[in-house]
mmCIF file of the protein (N, C-alpha, C, O) and its ligand, coordinates in Angstrom:
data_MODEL
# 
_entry.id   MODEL 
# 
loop_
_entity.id 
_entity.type 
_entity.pdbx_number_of_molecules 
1 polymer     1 
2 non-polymer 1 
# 
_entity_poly.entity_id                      1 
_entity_poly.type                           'polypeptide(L)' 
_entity_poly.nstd_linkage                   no 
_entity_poly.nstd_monomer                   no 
_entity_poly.pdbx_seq_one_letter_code       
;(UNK)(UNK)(UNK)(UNK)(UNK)(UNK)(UNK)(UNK)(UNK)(UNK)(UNK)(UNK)(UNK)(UNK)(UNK)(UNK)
(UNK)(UNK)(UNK)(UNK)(UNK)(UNK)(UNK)(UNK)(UNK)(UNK)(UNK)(UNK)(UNK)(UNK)(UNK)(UNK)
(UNK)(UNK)(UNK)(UNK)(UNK)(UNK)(UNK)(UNK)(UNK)(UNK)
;
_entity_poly.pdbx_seq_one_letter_code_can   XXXXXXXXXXXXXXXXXXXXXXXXXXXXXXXXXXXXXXXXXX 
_entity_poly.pdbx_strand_id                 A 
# 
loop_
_entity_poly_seq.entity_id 
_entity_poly_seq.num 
_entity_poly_seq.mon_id 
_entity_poly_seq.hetero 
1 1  UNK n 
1 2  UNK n 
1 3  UNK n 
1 4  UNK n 
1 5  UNK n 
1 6  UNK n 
1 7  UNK n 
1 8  UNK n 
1 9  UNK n 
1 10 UNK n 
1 11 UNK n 
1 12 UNK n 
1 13 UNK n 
1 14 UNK n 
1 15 UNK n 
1 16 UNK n 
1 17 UNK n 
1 18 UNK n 
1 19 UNK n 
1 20 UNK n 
1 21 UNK n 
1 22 UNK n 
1 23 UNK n 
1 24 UNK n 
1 25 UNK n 
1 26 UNK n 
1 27 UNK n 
1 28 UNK n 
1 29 UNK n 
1 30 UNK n 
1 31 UNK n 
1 32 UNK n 
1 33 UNK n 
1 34 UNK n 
1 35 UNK n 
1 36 UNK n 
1 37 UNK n 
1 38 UNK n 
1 39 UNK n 
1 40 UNK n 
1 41 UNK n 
1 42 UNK n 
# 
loop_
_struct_asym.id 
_struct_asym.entity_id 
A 1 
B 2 
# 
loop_
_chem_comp.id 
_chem_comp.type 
_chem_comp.mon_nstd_flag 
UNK 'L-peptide linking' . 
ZN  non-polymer         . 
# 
_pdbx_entity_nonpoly.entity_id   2 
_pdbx_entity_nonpoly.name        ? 
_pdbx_entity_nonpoly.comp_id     ZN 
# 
_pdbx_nonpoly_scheme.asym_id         B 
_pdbx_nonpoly_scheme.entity_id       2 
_pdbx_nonpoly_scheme.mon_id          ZN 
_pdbx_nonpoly_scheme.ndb_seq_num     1 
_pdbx_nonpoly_scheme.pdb_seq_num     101 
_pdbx_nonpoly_scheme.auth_seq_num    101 
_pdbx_nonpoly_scheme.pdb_mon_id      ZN 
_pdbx_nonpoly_scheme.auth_mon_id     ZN 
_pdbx_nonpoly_scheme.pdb_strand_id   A 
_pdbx_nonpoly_scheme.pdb_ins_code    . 
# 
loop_
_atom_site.group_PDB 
_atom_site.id 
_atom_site.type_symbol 
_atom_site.label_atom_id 
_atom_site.label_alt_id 
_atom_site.label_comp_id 
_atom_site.label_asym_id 
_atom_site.label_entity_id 
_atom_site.label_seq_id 
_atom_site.pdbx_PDB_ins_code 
_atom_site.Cartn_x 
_atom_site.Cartn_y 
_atom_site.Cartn_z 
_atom_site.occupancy 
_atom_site.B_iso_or_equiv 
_atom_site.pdbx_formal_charge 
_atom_site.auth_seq_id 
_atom_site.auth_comp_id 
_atom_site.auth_asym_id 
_atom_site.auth_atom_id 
_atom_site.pdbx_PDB_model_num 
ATOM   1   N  N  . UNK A 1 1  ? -32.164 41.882 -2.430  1.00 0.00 ? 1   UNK A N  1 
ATOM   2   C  CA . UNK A 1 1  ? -31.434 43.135 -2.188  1.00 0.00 ? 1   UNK A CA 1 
ATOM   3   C  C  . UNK A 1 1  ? -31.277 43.917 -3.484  1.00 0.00 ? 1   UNK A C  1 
ATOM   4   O  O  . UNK A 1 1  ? -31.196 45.142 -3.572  1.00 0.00 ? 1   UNK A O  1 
ATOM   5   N  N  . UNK A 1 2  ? -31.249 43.126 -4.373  1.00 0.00 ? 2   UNK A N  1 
ATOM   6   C  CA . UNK A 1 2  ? -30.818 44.268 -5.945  1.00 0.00 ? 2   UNK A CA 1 
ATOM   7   C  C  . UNK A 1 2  ? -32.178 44.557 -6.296  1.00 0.00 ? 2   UNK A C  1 
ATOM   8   O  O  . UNK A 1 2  ? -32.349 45.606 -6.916  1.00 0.00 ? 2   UNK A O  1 
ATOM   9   N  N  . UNK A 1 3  ? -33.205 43.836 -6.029  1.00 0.00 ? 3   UNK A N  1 
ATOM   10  C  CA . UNK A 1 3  ? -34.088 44.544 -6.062  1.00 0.00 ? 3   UNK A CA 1 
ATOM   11  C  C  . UNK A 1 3  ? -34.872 46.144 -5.512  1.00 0.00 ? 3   UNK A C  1 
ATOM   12  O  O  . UNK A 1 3  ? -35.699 46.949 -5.941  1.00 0.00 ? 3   UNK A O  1 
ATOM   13  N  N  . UNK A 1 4  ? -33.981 45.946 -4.287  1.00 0.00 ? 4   UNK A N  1 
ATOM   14  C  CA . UNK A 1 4  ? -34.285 46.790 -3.405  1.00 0.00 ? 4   UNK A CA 1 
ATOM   15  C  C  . UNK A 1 4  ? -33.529 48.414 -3.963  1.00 0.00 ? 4   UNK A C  1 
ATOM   16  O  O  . UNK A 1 4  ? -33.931 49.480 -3.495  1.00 0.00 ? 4   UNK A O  1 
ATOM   17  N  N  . UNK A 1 5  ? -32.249 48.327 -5.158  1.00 0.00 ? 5   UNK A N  1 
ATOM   18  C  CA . UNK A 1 5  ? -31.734 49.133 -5.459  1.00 0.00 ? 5   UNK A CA 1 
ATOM   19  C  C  . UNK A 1 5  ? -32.158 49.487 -6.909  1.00 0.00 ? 5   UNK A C  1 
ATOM   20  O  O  . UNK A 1 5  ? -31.556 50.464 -7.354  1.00 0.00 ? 5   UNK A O  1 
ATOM   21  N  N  . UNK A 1 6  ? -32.886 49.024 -7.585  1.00 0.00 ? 6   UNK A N  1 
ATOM   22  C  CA . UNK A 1 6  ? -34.057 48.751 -8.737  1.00 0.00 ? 6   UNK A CA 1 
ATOM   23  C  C  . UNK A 1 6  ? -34.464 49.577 -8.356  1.00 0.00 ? 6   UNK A C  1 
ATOM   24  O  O  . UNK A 1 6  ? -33.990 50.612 -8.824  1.00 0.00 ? 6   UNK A O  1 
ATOM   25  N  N  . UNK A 1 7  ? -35.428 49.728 -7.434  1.00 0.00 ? 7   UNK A N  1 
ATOM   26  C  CA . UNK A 1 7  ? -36.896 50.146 -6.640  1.00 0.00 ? 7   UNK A CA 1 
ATOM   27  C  C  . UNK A 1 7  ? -36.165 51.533 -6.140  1.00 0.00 ? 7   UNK A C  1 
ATOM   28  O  O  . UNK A 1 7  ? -36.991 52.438 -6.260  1.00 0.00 ? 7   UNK A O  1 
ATOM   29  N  N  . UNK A 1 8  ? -35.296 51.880 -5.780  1.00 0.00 ? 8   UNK A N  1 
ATOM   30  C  CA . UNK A 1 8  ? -34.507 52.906 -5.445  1.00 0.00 ? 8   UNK A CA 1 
ATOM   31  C  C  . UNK A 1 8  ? -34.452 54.210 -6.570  1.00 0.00 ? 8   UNK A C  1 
ATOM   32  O  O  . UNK A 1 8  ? -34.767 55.399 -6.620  1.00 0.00 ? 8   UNK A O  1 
ATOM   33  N  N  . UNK A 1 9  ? -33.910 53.289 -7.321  1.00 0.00 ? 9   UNK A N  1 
ATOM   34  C  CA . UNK A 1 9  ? -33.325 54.045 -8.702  1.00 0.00 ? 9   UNK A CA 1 
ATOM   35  C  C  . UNK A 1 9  ? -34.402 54.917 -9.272  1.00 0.00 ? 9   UNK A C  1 
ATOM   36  O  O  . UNK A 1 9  ? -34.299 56.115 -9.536  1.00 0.00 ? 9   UNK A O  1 
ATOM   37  N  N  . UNK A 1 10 ? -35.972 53.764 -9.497  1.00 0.00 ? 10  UNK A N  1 
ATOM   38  C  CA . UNK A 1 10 ? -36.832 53.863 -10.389 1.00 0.00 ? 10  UNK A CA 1 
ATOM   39  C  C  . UNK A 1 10 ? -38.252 55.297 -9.307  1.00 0.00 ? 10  UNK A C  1 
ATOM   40  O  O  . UNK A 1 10 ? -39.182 55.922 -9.817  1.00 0.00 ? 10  UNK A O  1 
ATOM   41  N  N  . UNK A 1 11 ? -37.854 55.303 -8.028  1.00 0.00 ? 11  UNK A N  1 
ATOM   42  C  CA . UNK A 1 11 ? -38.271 56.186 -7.783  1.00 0.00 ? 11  UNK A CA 1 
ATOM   43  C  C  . UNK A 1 11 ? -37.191 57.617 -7.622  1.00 0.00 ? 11  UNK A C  1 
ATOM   44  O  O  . UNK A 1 11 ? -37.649 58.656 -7.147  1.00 0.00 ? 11  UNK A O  1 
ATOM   45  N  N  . UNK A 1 12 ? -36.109 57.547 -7.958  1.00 0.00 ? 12  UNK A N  1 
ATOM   46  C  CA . UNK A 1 12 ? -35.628 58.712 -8.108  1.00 0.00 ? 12  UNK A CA 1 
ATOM   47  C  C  . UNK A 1 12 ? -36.332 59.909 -9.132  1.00 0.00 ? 12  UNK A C  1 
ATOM   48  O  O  . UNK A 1 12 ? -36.817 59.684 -10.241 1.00 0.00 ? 12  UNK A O  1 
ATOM   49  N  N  . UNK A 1 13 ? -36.248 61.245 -8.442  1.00 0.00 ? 13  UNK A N  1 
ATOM   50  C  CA . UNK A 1 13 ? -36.748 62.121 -9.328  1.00 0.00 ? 13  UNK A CA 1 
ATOM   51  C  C  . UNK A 1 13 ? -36.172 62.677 -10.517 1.00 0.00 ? 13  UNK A C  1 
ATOM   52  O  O  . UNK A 1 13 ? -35.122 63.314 -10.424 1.00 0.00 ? 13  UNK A O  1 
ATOM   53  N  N  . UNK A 1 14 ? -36.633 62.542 -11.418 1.00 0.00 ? 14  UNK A N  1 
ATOM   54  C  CA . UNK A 1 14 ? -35.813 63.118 -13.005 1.00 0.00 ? 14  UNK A CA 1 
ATOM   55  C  C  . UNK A 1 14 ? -35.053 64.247 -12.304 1.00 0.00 ? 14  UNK A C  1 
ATOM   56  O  O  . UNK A 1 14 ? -35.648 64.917 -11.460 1.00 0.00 ? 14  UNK A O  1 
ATOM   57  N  N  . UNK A 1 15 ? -33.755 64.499 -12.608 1.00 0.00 ? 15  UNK A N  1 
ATOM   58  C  CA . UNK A 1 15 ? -32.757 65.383 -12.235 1.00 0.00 ? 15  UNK A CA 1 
ATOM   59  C  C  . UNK A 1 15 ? -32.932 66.487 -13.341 1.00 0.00 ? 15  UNK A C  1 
ATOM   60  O  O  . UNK A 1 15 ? -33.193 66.069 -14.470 1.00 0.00 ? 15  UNK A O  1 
ATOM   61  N  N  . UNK A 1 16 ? -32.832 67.695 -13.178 1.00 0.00 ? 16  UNK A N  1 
ATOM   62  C  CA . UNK A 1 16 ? -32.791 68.855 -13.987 1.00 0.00 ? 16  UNK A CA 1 
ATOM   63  C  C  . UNK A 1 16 ? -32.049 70.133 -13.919 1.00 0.00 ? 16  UNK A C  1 
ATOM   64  O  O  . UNK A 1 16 ? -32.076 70.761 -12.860 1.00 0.00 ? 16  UNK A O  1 
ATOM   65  N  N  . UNK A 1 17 ? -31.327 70.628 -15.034 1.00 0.00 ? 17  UNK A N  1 
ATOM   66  C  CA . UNK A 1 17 ? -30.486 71.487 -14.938 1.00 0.00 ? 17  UNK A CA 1 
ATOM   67  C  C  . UNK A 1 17 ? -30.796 72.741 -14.012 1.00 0.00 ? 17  UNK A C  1 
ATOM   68  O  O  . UNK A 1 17 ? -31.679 73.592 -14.117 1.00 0.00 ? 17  UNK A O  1 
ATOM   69  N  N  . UNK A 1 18 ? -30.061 72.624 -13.325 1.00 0.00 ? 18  UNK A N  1 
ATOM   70  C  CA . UNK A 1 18 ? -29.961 74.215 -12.273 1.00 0.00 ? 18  UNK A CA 1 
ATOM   71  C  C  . UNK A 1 18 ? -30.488 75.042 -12.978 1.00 0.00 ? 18  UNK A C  1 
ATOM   72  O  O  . UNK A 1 18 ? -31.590 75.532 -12.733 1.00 0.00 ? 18  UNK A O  1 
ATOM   73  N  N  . UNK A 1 19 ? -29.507 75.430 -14.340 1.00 0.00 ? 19  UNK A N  1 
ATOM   74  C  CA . UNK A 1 19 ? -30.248 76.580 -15.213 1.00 0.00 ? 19  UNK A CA 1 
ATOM   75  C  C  . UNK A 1 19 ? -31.201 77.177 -15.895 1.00 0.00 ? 19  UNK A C  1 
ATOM   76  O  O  . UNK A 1 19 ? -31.476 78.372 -16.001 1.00 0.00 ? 19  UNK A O  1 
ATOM   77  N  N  . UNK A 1 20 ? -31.933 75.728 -16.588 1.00 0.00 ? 20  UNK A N  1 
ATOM   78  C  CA . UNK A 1 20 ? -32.947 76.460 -17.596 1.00 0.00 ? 20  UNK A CA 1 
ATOM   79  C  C  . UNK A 1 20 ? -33.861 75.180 -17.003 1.00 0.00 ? 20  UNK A C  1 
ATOM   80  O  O  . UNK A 1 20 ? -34.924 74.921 -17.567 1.00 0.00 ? 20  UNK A O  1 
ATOM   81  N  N  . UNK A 1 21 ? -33.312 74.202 -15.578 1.00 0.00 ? 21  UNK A N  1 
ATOM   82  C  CA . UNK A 1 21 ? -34.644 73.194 -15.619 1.00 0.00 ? 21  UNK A CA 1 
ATOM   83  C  C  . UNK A 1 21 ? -35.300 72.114 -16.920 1.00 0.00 ? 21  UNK A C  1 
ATOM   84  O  O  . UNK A 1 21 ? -36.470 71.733 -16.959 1.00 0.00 ? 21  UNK A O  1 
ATOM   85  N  N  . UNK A 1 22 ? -34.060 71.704 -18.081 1.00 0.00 ? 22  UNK A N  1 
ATOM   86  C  CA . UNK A 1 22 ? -33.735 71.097 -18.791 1.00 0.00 ? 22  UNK A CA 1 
ATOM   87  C  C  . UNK A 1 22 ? -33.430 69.412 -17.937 1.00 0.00 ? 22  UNK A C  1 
ATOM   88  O  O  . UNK A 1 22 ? -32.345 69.175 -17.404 1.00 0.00 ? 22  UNK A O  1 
ATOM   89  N  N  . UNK A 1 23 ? -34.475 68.493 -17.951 1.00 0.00 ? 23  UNK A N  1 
ATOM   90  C  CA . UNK A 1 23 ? -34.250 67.505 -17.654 1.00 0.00 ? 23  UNK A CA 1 
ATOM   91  C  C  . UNK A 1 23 ? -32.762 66.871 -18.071 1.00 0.00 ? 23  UNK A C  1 
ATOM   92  O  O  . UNK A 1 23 ? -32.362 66.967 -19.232 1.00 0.00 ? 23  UNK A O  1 
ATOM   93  N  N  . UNK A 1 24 ? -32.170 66.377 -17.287 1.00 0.00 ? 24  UNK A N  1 
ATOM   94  C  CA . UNK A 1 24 ? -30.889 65.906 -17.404 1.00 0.00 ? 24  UNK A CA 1 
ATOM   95  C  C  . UNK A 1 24 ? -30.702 64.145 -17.340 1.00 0.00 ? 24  UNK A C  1 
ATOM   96  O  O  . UNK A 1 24 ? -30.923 63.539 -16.292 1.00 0.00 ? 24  UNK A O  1 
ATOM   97  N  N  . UNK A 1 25 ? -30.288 63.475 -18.549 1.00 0.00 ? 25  UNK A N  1 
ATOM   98  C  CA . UNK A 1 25 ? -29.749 62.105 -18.327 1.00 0.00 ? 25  UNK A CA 1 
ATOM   99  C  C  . UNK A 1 25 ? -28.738 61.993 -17.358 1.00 0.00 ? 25  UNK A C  1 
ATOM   100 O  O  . UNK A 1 25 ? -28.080 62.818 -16.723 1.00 0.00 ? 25  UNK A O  1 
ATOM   101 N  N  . UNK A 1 26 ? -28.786 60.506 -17.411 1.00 0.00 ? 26  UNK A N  1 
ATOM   102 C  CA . UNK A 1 26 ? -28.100 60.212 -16.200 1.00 0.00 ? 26  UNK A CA 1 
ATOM   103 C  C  . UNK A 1 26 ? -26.599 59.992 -16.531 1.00 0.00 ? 26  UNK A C  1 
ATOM   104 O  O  . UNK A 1 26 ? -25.710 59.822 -15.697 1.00 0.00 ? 26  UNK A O  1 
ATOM   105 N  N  . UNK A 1 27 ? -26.471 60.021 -17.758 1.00 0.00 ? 27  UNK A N  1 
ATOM   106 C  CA . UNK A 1 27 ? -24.918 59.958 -18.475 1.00 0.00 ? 27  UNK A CA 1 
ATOM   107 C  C  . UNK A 1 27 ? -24.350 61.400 -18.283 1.00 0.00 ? 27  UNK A C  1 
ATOM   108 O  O  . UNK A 1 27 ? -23.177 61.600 -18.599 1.00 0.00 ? 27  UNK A O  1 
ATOM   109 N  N  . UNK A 1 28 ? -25.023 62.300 -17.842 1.00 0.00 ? 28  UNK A N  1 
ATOM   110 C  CA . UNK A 1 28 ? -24.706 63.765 -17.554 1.00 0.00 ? 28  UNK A CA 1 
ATOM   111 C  C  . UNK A 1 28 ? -24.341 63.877 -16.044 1.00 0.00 ? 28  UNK A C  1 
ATOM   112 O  O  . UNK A 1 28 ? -24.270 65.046 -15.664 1.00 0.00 ? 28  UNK A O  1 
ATOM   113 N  N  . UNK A 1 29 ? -24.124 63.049 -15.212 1.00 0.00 ? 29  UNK A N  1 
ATOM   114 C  CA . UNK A 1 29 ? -24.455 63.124 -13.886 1.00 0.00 ? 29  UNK A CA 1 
ATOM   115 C  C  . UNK A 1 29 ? -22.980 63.946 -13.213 1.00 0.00 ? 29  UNK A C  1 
ATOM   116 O  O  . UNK A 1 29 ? -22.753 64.726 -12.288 1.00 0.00 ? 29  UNK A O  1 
ATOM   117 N  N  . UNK A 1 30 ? -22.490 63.517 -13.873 1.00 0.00 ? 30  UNK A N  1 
ATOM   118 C  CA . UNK A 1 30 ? -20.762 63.546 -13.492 1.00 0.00 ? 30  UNK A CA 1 
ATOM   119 C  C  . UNK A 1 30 ? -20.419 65.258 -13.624 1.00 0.00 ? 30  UNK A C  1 
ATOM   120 O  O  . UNK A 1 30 ? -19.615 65.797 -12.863 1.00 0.00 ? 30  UNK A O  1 
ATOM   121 N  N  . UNK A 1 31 ? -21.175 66.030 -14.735 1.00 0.00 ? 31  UNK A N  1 
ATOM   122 C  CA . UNK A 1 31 ? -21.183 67.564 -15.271 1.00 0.00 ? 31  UNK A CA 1 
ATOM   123 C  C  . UNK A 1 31 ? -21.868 68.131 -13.427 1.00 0.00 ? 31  UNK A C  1 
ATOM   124 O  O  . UNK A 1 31 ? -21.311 69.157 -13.036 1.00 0.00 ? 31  UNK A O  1 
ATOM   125 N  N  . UNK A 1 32 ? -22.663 67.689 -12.687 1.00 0.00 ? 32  UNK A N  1 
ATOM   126 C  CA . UNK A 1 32 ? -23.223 67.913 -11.799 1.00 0.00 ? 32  UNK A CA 1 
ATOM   127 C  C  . UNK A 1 32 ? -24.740 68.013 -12.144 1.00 0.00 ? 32  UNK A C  1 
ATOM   128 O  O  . UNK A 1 32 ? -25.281 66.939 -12.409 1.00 0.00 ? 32  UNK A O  1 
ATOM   129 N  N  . UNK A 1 33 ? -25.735 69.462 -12.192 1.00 0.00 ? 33  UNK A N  1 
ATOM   130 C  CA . UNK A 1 33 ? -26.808 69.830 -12.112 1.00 0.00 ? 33  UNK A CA 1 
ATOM   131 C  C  . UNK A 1 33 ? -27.034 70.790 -13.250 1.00 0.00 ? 33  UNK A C  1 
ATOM   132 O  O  . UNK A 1 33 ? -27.854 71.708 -13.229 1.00 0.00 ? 33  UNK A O  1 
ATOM   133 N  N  . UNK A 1 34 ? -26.084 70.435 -14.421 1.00 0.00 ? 34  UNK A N  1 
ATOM   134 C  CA . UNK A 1 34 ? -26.335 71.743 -15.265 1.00 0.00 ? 34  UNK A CA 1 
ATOM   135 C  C  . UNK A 1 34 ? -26.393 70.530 -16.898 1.00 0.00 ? 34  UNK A C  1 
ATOM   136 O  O  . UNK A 1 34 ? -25.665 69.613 -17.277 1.00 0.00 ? 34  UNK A O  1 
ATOM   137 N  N  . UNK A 1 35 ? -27.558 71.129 -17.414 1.00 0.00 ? 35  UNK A N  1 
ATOM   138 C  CA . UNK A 1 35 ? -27.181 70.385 -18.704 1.00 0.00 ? 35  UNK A CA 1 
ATOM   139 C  C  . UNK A 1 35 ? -26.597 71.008 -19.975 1.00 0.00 ? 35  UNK A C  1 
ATOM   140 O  O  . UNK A 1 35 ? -26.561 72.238 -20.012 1.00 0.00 ? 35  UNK A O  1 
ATOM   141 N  N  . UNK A 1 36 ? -26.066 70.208 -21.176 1.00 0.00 ? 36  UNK A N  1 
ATOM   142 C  CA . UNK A 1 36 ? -25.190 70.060 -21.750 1.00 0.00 ? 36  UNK A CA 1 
ATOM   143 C  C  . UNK A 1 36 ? -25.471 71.838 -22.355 1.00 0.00 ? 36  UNK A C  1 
ATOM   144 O  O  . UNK A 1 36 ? -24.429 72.477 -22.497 1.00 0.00 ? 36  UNK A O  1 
ATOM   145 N  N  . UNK A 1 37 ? -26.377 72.349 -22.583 1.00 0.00 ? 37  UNK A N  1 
ATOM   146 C  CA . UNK A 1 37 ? -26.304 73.813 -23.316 1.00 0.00 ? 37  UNK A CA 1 
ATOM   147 C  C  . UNK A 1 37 ? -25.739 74.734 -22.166 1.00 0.00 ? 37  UNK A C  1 
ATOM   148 O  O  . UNK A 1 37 ? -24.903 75.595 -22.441 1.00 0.00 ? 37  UNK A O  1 
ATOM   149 N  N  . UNK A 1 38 ? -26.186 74.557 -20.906 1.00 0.00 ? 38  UNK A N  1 
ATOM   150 C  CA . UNK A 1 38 ? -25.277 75.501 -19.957 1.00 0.00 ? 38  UNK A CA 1 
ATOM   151 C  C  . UNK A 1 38 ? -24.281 75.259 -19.732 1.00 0.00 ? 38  UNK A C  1 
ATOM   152 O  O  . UNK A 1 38 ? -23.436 76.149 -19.828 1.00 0.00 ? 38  UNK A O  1 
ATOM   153 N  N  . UNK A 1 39 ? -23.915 73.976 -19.336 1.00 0.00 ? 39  UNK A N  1 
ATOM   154 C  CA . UNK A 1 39 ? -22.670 73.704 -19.634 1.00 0.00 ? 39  UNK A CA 1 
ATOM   155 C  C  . UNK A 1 39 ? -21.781 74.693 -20.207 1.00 0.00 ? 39  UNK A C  1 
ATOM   156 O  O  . UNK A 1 39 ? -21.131 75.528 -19.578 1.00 0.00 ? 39  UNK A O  1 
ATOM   157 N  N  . UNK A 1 40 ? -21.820 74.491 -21.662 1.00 0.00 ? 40  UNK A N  1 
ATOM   158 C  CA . UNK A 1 40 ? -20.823 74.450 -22.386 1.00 0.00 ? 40  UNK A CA 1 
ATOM   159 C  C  . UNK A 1 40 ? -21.701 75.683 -23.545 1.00 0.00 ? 40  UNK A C  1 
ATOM   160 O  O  . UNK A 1 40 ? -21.864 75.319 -24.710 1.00 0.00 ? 40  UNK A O  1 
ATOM   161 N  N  . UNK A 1 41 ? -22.221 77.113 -23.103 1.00 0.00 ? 41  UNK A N  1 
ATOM   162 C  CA . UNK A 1 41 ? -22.559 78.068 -23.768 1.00 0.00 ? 41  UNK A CA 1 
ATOM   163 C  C  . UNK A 1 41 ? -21.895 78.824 -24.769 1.00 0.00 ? 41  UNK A C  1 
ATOM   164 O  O  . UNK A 1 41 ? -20.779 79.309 -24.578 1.00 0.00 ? 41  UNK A O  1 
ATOM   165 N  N  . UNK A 1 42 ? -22.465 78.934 -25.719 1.00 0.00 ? 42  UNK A N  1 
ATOM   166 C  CA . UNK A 1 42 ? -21.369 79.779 -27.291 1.00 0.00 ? 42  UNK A CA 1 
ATOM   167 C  C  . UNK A 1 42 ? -21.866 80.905 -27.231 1.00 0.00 ? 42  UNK A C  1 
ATOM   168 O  O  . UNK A 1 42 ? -21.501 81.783 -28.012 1.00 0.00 ? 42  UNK A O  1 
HETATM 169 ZN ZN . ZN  B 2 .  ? -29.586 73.887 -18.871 1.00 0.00 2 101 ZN  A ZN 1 
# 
């Protein structure tokens, strides 16, 4: 069975920011669909 959530994971598609389509880690997940420069713009 944990295999089965391995195999899950590892075909998930790289997630990428809504905005500029900036591939997003998965430590970003929680921000939603936007990565760290849209986020948080100066
Ligand atoms: Zn972005």
């Amino acid at each position: 069975m944990l295999q089965n959530v391995l195999e899950f994971f590892r075909n998930l598609p790289a997630k990428s920011c809504k905005e500029c389509g900036e591939p997003i880690s998965e430590q970003h997940e929680c921000y939603g669909n936007t990565c760290d420069s849209c986020l948080d713009p100066r």
